[in-house]
N, C-alpha and C positions, 0 to 999 in steps of 0.2 A: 504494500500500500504506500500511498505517496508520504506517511508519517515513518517511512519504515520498518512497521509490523507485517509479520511473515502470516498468511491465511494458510487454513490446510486443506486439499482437496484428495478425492479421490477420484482417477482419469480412469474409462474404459475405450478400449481401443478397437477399431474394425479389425481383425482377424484379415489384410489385404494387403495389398502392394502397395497402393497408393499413396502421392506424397501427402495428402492436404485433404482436409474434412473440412464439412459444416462439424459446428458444437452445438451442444444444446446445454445448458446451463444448468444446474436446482439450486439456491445460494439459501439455505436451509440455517437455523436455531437448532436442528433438531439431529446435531449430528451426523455427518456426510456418509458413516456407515448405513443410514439406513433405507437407500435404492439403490440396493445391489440389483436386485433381481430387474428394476427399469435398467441400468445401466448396461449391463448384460444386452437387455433386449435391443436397445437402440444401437448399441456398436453393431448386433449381426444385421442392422439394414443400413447399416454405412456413414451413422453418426459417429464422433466424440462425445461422448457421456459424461458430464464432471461435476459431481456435487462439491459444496464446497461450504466452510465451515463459517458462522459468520464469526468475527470478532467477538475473541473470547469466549469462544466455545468450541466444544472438541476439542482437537488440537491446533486450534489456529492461538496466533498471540494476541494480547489487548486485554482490555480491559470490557465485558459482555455490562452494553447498554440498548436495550432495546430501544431501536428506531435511530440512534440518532445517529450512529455514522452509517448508517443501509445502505444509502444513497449513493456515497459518496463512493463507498468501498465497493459498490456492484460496477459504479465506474471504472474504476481502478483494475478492477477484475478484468472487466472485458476487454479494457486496453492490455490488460497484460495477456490473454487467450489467445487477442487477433496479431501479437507479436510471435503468436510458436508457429514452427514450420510444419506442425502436424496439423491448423488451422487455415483451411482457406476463406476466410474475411468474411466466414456466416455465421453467425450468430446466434440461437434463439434462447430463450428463456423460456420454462414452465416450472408450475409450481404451483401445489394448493394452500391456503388459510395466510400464513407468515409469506411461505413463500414467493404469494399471488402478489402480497403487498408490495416485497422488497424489486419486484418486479417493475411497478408503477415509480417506487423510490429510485430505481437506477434509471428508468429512463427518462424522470425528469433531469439527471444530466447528460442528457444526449449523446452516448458514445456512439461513433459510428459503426462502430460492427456489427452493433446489438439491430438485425433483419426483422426480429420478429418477438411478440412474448404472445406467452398465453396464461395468463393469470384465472387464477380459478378459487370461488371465494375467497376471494382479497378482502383483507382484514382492513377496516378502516380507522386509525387510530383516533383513537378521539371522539369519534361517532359510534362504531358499534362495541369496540375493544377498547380501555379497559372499562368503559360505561357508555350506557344508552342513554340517550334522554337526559342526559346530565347526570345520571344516577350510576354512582359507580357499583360494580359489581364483587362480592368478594373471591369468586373465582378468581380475579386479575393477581393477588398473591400466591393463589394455589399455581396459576399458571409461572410464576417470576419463578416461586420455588422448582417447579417444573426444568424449569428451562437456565438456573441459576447456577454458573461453575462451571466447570468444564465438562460432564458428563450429564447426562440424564436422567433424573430422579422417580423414575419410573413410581416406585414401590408408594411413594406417599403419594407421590401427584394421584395413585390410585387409589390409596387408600379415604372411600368415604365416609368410613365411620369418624375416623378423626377428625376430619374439615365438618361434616356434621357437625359433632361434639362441639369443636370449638367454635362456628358458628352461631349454636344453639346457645352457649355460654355468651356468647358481645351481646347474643339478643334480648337474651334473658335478665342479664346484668348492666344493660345499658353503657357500654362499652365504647367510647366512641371508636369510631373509623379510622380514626388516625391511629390509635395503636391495635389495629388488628394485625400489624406484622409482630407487634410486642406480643400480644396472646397466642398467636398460632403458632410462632416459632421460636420466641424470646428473644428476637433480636428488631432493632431497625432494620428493614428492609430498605436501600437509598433510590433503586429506583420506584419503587411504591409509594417514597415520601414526595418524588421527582413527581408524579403522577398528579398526585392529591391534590397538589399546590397549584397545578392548574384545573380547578372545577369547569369554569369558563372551556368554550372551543378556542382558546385564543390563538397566539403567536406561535407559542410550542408547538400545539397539535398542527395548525396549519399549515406550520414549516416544511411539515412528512409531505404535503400532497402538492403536486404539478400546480402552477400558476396558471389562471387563463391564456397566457403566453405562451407556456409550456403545449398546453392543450393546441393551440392553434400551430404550433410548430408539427406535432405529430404525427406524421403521415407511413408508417410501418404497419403491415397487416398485424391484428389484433384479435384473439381470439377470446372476450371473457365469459367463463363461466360460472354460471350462481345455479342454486336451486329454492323453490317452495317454501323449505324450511330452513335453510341453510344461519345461520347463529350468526354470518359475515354476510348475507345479502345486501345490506344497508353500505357497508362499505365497498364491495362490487358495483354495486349499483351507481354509486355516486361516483366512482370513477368513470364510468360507463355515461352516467347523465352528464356529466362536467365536460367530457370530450364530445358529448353528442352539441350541447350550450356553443363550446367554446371553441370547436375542432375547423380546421378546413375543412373545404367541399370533399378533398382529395382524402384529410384524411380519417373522416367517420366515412366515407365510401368503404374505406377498409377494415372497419373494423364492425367484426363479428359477434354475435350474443347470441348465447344458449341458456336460457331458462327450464330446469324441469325437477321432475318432483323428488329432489333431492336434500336429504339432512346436509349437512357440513362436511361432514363423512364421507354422503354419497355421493358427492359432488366429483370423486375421485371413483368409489366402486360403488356406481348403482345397486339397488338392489327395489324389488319390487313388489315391498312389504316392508309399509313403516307406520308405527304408531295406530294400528288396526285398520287403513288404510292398505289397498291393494290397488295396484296400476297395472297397466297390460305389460307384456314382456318386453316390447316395443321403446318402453323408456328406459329399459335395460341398456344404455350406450355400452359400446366396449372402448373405454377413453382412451387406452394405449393406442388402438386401432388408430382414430381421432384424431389424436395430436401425433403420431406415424404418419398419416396424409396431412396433417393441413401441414408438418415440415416439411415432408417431400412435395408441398404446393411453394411455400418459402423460401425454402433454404434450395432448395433443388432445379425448381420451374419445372415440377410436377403440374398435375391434375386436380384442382380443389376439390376437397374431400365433398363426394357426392351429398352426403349429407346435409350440407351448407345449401339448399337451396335457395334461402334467402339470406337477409343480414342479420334478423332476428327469428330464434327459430322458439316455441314454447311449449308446452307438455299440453293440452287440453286433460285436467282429470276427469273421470269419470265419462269421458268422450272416448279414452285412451287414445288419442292420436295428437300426432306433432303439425304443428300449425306454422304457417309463416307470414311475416310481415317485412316490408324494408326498411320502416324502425319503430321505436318504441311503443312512440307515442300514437303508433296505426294500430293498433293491437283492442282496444275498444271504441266503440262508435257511438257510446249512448250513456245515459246515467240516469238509474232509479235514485231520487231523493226524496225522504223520508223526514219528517221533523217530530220530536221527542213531544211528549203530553201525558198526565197520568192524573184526567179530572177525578176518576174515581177510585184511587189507588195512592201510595204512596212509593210506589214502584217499587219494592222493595222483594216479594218476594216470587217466586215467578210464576205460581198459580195466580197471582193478584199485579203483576207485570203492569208496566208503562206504554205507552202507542205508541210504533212507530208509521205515522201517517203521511199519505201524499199529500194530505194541504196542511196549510199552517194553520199554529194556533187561534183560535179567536179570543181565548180568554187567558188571561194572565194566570200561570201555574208556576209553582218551584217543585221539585225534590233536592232533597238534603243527604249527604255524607257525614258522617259523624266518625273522624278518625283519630284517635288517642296514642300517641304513642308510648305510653306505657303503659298499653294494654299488652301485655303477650300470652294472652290466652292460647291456646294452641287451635286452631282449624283442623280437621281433618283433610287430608290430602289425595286427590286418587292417584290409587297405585296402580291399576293394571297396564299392560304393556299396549291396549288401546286406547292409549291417554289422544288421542288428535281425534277420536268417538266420544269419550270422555262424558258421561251425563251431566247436563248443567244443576248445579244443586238450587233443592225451593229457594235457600236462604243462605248469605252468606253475610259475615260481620263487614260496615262501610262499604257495600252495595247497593247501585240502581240497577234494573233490569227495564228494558222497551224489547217488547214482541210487536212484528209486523202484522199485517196479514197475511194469509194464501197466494203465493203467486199463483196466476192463471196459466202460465205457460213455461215452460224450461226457459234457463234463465242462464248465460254464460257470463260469470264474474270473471273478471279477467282486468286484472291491473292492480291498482292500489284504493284503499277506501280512502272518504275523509270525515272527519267527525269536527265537526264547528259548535264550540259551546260557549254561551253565556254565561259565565261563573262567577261568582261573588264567593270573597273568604272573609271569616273572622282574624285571622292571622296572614303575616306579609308572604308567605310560602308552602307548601306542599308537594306531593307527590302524587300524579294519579293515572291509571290502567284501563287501558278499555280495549275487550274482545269484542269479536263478528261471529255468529256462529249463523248456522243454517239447519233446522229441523225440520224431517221430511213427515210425511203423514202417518206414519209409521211408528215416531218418536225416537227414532234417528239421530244423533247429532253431528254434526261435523263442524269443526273448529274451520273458519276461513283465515284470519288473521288476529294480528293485535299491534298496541300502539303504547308507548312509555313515556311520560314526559313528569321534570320535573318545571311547575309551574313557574320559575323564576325567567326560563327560558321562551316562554310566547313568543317571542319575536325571534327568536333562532337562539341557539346554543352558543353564541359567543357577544347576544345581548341581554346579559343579563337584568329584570327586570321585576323587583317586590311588587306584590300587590296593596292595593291602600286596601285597607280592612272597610269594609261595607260599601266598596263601590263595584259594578256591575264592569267586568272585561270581557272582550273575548279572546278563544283560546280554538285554535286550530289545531288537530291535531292530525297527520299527511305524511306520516314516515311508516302506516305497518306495511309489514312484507306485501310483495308481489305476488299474487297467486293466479291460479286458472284453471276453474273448475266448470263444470256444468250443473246448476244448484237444479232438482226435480221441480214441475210442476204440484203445487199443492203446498211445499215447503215455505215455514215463515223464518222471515230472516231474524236475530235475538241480539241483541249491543247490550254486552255487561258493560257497566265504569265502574269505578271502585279503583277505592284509597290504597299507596303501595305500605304496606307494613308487612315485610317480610325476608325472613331472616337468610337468606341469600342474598340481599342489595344492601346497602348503605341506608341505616336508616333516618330520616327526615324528623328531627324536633321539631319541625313547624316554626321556628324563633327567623329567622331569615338571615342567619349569619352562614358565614363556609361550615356546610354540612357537616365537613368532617372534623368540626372540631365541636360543633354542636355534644351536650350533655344532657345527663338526665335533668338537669337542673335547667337545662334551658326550656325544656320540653312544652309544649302549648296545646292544647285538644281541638282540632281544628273541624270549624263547620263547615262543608263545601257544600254551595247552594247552587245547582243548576236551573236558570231561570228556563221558562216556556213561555213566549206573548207574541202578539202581533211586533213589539219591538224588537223585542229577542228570541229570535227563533233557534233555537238549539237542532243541528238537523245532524244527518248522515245523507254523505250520497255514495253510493254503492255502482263500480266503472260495469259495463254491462257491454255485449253483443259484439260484434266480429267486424270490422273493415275487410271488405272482400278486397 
């Protein structure tokens, strides 16, 4: 690297005569032992395979900071790749989760060798990794300790009785945030404290991702993929939406998107049974195959991978077939909206549920939230491994529920929801949740999405913004996942909201200071009032039907 410090990679070689390869890249946190078996595979169709460790991990030297030299050192990489003589001047990069991300980080500095990436659930820092919504996540230690030192920590990172345990302990005992590296492991964790200290999206996190510049410079075939469920879609996506914003003509023409009904996981090995959901076998991609053709389309001046018939390709559930569009934003044609009401109810439980109606209200309604944090009564949780069927419960603590009515006709959801609320709080800040589900006539459910915000954020995650106690705002909520299903005729659509207290996130005193340093002592029991009127119409609109 240009500071010095020696990386460590591991090279596989064509089995041939030839002076000079294409390379294909993985620039990995995770240890460069471990794609043997891709590396194998690519040298016997006439790539250079080289994983490669990132600073300070494995056996490379430096000091292991995630995120903040990626960039600079995937530069450095590829300039040093395209100086070997066993490199003829191609380039690609692939890589899922981390290493989708560090993909985006090295080609915001533009080396020229680098022909092509194909990022796949790319992690977005700051937006979906290590918190959503503002709201940090406690997994982000578990992950640090993961990935912290030169080897892999396999055994705790899995073990979850323990992160349970100590979970269950901050929550119970009111623990703030800021030392859950002291409780989990007894030590400061520095980049955890690095983390913290920006709650805000600011300068730090922003620094990881491509400038609108950057974006319009870009013109190398791109191939990203996300799925359904994927834990990093939001950070996929925004790479993907930024360059579709901000890109030349020349070069969002090149760049490709695959959406389909894939975990985080599957996003690498499909599989066609997840969360009691089943897909046809058709979503079954074989991704080596995949990213095999779209290099020899790249790196070769092959034949683009048949597959690729358009530039966005997406799973249709429950259609079981792959659908295409030439971009995103073609992918729906229509929008059912819905606006919230609950004259004769308190919405609260879901045999006694809220309306979600096609006209507006005529008469002035509220429903209220009532969220305590230091309530840690425990919920019951469902455990079966068909948690995406999952039965919606009558009643849950700091819950409104709105049921629809019957649709009349099949109904293809397809995009992203948005849910617009009127809210008034008693206290300058909160936390709150809201799921889409879809139940069929049958009593069916199927989870479509959901949505995370901490209220301070309204106006985006790097404008932070208290609320004045007893005045009426709005709060838009436009980040839950992508999905694309075909909902049955007869099914009503269901919008949980509800207050976040719980013991995997960060939790919210409600006081409107930095979260994490937030105490029991700070703690305030906060009333959320969503209004319903002709002034303030509290709605959902729900993206609907197909662009031929």
């Amino acid at each position: 690297m240009r500071d010095g410090i020696k990386l460590s990679a591991n090279i596989y070689f064509p089995d041939s005569d030839e002076a000079s390869y294409p390379v294909i890249l993985i620039y990995t946190p995770y240890v460069n032992d471990e794609a043997v078996e891709r590396g194998m595979y690519f040298a016997k169709e006439g790539y250079v395979f080289m994983t490669l460790d990132l600073r300070g991990r494995g056996n490379s030297e430096g000091e292991y900071r995630p995120f903040e030299k990626d960039g600079i050192d995937g530069y450095d990489a590829i300039q040093w790749i395209s100086q070997q003589d066993w490199c003829n001047g191609n380039i690609g990069m692939m890589g899922g989760s981390y290493r989708g991300m560090v993909q985006w980080m090295t080609l915001k500095n533009k080396p020229k060798a680098l022909k092509t990436i194909v990022p796949t659930a790319a992690v977005g820092p700051g937006i979906d990794f290590p918190k959503f919504g503002g709201i940090f996540q406690n997994y982000a230690l578990q992950w640090l300790n993961f990935t912290g030192g030169k080897s892999r920590n396999d055994n705790l990172f899995d073990n979850g009785v323990f992160w349970q345990n100590k979970a269950t302990k901050k929550y119970k005992e009111f623990i703030p945030f800021k030392d859950w590296d002291i409780l989990a492991l007894g030590k400061r964790n520095p980049v955890f404290q690095t983390w913290i200290a920006h709650p805000d999206f600011d300068e730090y996190w922003q620094g990881f991702y491509p400038t609108p510049a950057d974006y319009q410079s870009f013109d190398l075939p791109i191939l990203t993929i996300t799925g359904y469920f994927d834990g990093d879609q939001p950070g996929a996506m925004t790479y993907y939406e930024d360059h579709m914003e901000y890109g030349s003509s020349a070069g969002k023409a090149n760049h490709y998107l695959i959406l389909g009904p894939y975990s985080h996981a599957g996003t690498r090995n499909p599989v066609t049974e997840l969360g009691g959901l089943t897909f046809g076998s058709n979503s079954k991609l074989d991704m080596k195959k995949l990213h095999l053709d779209w290099f020899n389309w790249t790196l070769k001046n092959g034949k683009k991978p048949a597959f690729l018939k358009d530039r966005v390709a997406y799973y249709m559930m429950n259609q079981n077939k792959w659908m295409y569009a030439s971009q995103f934003n073609n992918i729906s044609k229509d929008t059912i909206t819905c606006y919230l009401s609950s004259p004769e109810s308190d919405a609260k439980l879901l045999i006694a549920a809220g309306y979600l109606s096609p006209q507006k209200p005529t008469a002035s309604d509220k429903d209220f939230i009532i969220y305590d944090p230091l309530d840690t009564a425990e919920v019951a949780s469902y455990t079966g491994s068909d948690y995406y069927k999952a039965p919606i419960p009558i009643e849950e603590p700091s819950r409104v529920i709105y049921i629809s009515d019957k649709l009349d006709t099949n109904a293809p959801v397809v995009g992203r929801f948005e849910v617009g609320l009127y809210l008034s709080l008693n206290v300058p800040d909160t936390d709150i949740q809201m799921s889409l589900y879809a139940v069929d006539e049958v009593g069916e459910t199927r989870y479509i999405g959901s949505d995370r915000l901490r209220l301070r954020y309204r106006n985006g995650l790097s404008q932070p913004k208290l609320a004045v106690p007893g005045k009426v705002f709005f709060c838009k909520f436009d980040t839950p996942y992508i999905t694309a299903l075909e909902v049955k005729r007869g099914s009503r659509f269901i919008l949980s909201i509800n207050a976040v207290n719980s013991v995997y996130l960060q939790k919210n005193y409600n006081a409107g200071k930095d979260v994490s340093l937030e105490t029991k002592a700070d703690a305030k029991k906060a009333e959320i009032t969503i209004h319903h009127s002709p002034e303030n119409p509290s709605y959902i609109k729900i993206p609907i039907g197909l662009k031929e």
